[in-house]
DSSP file (Angstrom, degrees, kcal/mol; ACC not computed):
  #  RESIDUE AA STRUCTURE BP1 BP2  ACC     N-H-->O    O-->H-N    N-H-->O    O-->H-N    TCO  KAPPA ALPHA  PHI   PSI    X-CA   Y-CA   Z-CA
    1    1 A X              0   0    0      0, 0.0     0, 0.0     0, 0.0     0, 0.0   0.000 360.0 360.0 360.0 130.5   73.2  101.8   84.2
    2    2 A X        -     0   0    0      1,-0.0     2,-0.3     3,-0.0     3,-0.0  -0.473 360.0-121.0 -71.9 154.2   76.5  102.6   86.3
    3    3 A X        -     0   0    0      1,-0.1     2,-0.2     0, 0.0    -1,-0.0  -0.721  30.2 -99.0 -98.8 178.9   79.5  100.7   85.6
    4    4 A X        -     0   0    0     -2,-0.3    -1,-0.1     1,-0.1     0, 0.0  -0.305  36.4-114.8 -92.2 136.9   81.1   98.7   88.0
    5    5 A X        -     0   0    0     -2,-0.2     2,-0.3    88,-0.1    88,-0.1  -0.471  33.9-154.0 -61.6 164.1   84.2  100.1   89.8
    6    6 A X  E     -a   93   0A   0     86,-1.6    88,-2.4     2,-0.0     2,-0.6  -0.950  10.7-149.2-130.2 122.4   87.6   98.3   89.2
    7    7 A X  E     +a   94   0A   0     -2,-0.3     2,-0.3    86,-0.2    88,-0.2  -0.756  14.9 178.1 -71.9 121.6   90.6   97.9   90.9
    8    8 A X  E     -a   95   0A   0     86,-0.8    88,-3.3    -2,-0.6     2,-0.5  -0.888  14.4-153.1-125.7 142.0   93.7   97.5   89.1
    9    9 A X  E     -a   96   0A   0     -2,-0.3    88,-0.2    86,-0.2     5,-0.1  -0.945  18.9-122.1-106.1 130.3   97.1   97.2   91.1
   10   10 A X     >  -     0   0    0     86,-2.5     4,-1.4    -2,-0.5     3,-0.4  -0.387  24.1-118.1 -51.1 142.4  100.4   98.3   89.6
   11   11 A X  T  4 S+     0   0    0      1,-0.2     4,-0.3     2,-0.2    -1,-0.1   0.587 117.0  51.9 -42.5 -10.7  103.1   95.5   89.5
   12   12 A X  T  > S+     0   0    0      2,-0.2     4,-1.6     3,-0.1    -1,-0.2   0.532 111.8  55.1-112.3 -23.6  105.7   97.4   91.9
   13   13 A X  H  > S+     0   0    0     -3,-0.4     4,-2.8     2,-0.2    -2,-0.2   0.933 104.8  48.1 -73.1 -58.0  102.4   97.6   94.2
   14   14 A X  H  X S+     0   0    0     -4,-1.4     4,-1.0     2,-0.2    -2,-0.2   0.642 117.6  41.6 -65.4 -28.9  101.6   93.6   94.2
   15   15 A X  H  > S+     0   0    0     -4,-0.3     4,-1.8     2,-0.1    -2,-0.2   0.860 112.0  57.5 -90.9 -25.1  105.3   92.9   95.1
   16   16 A X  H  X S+     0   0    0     -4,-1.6     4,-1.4     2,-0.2    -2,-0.2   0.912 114.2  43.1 -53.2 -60.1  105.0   96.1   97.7
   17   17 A X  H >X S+     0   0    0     -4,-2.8     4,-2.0     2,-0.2     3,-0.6   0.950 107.8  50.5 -27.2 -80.7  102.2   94.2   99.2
   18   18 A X  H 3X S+     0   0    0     -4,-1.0     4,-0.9     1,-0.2    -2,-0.2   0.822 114.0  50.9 -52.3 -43.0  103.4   90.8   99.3
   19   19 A X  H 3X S+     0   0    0     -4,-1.8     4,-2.5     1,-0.1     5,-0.3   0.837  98.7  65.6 -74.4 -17.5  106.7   92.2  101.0
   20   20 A X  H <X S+     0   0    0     -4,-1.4     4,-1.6    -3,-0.6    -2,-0.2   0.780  91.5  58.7 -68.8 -48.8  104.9   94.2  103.6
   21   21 A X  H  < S+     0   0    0     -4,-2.0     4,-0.3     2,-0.1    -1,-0.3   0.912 112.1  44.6 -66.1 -34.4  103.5   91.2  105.2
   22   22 A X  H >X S+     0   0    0     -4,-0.9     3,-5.3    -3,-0.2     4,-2.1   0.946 111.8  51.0 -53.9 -83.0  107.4   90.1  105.8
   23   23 A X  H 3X S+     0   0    0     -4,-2.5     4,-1.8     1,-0.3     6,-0.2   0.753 106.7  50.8 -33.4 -37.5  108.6   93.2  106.8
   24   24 A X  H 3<>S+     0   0    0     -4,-1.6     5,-0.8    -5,-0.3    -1,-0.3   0.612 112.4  49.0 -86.4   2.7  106.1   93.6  109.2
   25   25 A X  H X45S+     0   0    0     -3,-5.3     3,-0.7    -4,-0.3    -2,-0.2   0.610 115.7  42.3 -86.4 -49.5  106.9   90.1  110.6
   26   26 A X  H 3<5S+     0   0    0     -4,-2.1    -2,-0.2     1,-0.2    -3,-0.1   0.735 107.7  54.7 -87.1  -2.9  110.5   90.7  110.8
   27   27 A X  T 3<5S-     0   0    0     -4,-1.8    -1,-0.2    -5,-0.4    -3,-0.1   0.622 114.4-121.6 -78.0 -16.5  110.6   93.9  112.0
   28   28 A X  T < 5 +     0   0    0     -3,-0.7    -3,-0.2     2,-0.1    -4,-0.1   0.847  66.0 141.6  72.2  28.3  108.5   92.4  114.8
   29   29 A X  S   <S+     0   0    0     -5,-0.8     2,-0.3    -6,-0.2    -4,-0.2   0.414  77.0  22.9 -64.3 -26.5  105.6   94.6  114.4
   30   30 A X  S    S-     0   0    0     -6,-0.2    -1,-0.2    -5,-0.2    -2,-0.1  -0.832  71.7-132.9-133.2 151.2  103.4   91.5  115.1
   31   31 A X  S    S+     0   0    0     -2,-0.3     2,-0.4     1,-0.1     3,-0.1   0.417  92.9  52.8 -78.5 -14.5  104.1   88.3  117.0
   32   32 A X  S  > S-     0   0    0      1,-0.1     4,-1.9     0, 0.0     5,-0.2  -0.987  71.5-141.8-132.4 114.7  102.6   86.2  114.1
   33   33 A X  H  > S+     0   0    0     -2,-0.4     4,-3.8     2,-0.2     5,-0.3   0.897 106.9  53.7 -61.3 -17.0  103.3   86.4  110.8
   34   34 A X  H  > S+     0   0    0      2,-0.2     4,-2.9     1,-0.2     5,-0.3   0.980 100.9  58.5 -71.0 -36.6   99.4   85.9  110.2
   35   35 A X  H  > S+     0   0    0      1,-0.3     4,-4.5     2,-0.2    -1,-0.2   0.928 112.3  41.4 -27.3 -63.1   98.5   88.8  112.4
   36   36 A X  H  X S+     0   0    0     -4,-1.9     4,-1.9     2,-0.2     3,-0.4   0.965 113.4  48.9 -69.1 -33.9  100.6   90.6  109.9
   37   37 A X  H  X S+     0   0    0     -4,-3.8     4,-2.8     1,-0.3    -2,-0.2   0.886 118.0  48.3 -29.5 -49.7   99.0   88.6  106.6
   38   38 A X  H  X S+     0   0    0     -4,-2.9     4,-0.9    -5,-0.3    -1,-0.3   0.929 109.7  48.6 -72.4 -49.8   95.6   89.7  108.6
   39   39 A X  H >X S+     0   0    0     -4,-4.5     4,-2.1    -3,-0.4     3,-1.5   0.982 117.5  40.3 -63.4 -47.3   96.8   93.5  109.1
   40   40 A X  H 3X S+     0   0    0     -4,-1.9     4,-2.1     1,-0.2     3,-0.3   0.965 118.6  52.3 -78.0 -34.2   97.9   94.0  104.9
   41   41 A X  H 3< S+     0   0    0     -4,-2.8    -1,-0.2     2,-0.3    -2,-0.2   0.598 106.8  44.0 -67.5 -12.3   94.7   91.9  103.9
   42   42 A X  H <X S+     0   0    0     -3,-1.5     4,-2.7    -4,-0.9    -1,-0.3   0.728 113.6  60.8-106.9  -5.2   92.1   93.9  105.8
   43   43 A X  H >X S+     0   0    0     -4,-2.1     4,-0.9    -3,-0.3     3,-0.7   0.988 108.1  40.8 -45.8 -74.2   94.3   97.0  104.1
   44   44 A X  H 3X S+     0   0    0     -4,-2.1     4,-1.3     1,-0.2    -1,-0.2   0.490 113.6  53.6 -69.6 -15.2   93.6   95.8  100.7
   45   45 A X  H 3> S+     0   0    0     -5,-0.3     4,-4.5     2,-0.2    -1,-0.2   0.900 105.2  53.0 -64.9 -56.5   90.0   95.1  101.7
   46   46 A X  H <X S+     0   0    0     -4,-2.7     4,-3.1    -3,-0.7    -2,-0.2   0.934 113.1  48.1 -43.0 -67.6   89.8   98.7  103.0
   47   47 A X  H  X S+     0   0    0     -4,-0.9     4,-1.4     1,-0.3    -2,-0.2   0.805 109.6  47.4 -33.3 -84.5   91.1   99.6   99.3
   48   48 A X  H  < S+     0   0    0     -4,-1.3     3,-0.4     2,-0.2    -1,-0.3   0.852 114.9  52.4 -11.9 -73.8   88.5   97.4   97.3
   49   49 A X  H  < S+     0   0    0     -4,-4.5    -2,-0.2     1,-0.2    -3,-0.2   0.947 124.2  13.1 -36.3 -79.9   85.7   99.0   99.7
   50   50 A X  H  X S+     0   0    0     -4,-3.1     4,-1.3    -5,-0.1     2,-0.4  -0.199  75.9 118.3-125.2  42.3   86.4  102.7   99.2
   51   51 A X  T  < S+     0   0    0     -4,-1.4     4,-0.1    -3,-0.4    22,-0.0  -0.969 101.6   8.1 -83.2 115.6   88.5  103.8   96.6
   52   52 A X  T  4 S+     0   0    0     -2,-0.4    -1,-0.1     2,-0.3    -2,-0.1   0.048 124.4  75.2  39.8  14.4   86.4  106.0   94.3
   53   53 A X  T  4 S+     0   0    0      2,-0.1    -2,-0.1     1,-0.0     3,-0.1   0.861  86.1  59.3 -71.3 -97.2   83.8  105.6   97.1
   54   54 A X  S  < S-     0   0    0     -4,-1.3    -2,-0.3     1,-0.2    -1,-0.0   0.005 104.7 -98.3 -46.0 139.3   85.4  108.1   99.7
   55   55 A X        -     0   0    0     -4,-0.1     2,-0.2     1,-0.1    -1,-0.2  -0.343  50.8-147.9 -55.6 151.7   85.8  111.8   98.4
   56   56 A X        -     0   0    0     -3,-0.1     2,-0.3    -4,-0.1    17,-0.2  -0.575   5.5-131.6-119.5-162.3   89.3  111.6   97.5
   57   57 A X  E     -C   72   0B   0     15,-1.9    15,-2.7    -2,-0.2     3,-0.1  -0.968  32.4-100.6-140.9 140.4   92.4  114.8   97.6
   58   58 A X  E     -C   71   0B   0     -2,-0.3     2,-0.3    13,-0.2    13,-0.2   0.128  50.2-109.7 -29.4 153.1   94.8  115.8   95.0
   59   59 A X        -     0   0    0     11,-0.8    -1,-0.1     1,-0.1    50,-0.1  -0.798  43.5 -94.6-100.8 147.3   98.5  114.0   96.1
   60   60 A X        -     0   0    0     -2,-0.3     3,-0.3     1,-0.1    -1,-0.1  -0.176  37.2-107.5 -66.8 175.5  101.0  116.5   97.2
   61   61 A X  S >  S+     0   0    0      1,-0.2     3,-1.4    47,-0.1     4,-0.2   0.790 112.1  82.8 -71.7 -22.8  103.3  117.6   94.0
   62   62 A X  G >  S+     0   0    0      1,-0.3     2,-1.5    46,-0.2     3,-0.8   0.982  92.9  41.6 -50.7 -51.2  106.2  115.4   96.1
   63   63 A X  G 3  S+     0   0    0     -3,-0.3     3,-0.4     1,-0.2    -1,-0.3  -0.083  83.3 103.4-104.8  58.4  104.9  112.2   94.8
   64   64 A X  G X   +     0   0    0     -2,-1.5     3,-2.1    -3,-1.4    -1,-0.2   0.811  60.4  81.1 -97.9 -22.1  104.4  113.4   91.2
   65   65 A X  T <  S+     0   0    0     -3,-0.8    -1,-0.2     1,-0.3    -2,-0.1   0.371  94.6  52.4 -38.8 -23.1  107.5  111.6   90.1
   66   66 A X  T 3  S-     0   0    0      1,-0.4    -1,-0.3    -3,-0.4     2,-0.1  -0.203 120.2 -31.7-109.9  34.3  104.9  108.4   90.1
   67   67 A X    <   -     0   0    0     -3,-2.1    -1,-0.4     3,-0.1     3,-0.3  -0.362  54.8 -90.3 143.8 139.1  102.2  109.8   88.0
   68   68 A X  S    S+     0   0    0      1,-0.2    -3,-0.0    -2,-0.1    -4,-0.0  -0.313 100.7  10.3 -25.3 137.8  100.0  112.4   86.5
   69   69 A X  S    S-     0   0    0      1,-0.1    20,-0.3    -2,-0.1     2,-0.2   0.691  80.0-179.3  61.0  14.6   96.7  113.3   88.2
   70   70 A X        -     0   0    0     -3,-0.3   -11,-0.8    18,-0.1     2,-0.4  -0.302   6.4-175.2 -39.6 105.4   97.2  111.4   91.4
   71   71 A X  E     -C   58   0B   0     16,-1.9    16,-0.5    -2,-0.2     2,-0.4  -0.894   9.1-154.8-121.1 161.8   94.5  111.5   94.0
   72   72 A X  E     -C   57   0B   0    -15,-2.7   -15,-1.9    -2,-0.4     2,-0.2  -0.828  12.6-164.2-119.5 150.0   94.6  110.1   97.3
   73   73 A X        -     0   0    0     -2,-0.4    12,-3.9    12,-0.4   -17,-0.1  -0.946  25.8-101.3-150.0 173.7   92.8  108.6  100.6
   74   74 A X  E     -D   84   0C   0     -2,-0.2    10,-0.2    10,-0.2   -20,-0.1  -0.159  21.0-178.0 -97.1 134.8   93.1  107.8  103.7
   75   75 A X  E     -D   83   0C   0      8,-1.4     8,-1.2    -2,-0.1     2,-0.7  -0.395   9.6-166.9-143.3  82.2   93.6  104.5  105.5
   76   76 A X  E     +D   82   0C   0      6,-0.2     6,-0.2     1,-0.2     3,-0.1  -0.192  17.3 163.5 -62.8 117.3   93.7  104.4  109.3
   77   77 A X  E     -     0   0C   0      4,-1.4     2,-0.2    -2,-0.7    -1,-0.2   0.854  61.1  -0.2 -87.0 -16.1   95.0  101.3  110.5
   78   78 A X  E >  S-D   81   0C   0      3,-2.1     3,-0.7     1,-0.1    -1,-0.1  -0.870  83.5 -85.9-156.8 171.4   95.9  102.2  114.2
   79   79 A X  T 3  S+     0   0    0      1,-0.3     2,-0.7    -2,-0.2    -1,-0.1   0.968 133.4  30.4 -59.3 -39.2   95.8  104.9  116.7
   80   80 A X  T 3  S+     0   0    0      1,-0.1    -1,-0.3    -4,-0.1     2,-0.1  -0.517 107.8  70.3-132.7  85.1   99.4  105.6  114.9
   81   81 A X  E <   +D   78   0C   0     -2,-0.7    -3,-2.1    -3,-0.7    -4,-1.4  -0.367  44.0 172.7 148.8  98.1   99.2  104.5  111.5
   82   82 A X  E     -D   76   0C   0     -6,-0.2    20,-2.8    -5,-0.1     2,-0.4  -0.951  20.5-147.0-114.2 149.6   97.5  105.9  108.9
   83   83 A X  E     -DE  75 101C   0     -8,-1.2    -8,-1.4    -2,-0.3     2,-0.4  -0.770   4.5-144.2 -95.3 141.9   98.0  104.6  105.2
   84   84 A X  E     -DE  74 100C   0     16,-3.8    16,-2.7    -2,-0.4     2,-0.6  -0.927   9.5-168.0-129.6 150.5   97.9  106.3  102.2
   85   85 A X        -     0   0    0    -12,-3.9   -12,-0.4    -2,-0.4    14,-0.2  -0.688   6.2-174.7-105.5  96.9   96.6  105.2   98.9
   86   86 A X        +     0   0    0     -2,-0.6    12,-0.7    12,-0.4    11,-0.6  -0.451  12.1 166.8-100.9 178.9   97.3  107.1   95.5
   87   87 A X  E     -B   96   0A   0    -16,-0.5   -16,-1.9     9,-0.2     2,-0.4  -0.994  33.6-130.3 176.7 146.2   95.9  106.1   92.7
   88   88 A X  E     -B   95   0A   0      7,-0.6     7,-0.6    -2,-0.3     2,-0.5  -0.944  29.9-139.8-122.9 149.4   95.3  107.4   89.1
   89   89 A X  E     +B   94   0A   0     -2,-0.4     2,-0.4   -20,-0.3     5,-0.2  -0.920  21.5 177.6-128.4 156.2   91.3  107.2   87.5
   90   90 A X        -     0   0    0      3,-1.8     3,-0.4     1,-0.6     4,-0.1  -0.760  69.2 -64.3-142.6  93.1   90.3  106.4   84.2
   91   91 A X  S    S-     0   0    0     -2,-0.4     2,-0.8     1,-0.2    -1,-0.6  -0.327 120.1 -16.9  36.8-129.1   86.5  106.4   84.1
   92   92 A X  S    S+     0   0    0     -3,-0.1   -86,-1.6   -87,-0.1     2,-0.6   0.232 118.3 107.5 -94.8  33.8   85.4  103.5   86.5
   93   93 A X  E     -a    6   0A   0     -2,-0.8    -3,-1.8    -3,-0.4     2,-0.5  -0.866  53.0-167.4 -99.6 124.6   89.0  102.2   86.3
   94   94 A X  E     -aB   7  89A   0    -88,-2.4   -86,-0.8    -2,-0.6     2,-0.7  -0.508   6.8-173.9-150.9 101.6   91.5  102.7   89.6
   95   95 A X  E     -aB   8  88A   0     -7,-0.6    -7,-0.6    -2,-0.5   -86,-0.2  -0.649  16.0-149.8 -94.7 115.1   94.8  102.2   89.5
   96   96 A X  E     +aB   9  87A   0    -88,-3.3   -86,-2.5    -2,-0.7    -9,-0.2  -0.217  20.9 175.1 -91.4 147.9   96.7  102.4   92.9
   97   97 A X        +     0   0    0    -11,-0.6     2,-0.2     1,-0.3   -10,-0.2   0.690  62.0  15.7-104.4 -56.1  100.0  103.6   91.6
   98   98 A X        -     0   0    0    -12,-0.7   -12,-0.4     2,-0.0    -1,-0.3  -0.759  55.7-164.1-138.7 168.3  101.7  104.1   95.3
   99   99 A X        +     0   0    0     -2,-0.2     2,-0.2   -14,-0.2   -14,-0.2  -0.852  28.5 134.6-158.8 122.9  101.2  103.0   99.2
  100  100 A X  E     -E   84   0C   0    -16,-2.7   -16,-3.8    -2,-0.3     2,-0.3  -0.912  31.0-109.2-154.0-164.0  102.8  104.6  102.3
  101  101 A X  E >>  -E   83   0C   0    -18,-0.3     3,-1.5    -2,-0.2     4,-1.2  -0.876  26.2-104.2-126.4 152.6  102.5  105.9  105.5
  102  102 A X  H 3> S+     0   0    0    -20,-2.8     4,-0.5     1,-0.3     5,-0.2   0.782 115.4  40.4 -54.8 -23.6  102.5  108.5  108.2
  103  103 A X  H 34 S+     0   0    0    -21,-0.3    -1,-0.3     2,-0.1   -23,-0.0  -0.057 120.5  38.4-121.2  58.6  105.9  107.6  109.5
  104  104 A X  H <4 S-     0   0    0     -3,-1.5    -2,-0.2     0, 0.0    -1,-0.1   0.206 144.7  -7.8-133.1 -63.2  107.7  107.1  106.5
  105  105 A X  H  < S+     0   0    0     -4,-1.2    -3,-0.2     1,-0.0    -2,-0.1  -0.140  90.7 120.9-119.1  50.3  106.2  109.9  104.2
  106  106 A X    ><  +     0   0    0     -4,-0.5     3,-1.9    -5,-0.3    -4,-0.2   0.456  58.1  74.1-149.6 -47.0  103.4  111.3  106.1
  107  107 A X  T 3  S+     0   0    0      1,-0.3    -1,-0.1    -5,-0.2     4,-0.1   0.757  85.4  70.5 -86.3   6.0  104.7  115.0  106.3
  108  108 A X  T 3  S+     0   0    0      2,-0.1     2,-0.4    -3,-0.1    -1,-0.3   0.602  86.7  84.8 -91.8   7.2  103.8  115.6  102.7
  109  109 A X  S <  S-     0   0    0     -3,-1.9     2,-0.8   -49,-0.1    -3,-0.1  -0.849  93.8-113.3-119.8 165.6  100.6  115.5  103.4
  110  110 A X        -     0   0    0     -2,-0.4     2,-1.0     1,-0.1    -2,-0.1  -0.418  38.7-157.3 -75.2 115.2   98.2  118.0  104.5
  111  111 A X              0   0    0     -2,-0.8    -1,-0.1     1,-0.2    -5,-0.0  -0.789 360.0 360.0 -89.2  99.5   97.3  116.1  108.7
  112  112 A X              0   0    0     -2,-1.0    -1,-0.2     0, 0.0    -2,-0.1   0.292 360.0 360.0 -72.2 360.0   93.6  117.6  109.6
């Protein structure tokens, strides 16, 4: 019998979250703050779907400073905006560590 994946969020992650949907309201990135509520919630859906799902990639050595063993994926949200999700695993345990993006920190990773 498999065991069941889990998703575990860091605390700095859950408030990272929770701000995201401001930021992306006041920045005007959306007209609505639910539009943005709707963008970080089908993000954290995405997450819940397919982390230890997707094949995942080593995190570049930049963002070792938040962990050992880091692996990553991929979350396109838009034609220009992809997320990414790092994440440490501990048997069927996976705990996202970090979240960013292609235009914030984007050129440390390898763009196929």
């Amino acid at each position: 019998m498999e065991l069941e994946r889990k998703i575990v969020y860091t605390k700095e992650i859950d408030i990272y979250i929770h701000d995201l949907m401001f930021v992306l309201f006041e920045k005007e990135y959306f007209s609505f703050f639910e539009d943005a509520q709707n963008y970080v919630e089908k993000m954290l859906s995405y997450i819940e779907k397919y982390v230890g799902i997707l094949p995942d990639k080593d995190a570049p050595s930049y963002f070792a400073r938040y962990g050992a063993n880091l692996k990553y994926i991929t979350c396109r949200a838009n034609k220009s905006t992809t997320w990414y999700i790092l994440y440490q695993q501990q048997a069927n345990i996976f705990l996202i560590i970090y979240i960013t993006n292609n235009h914030f920190e984007g050129q440390y990773f390898n763009v196929e």
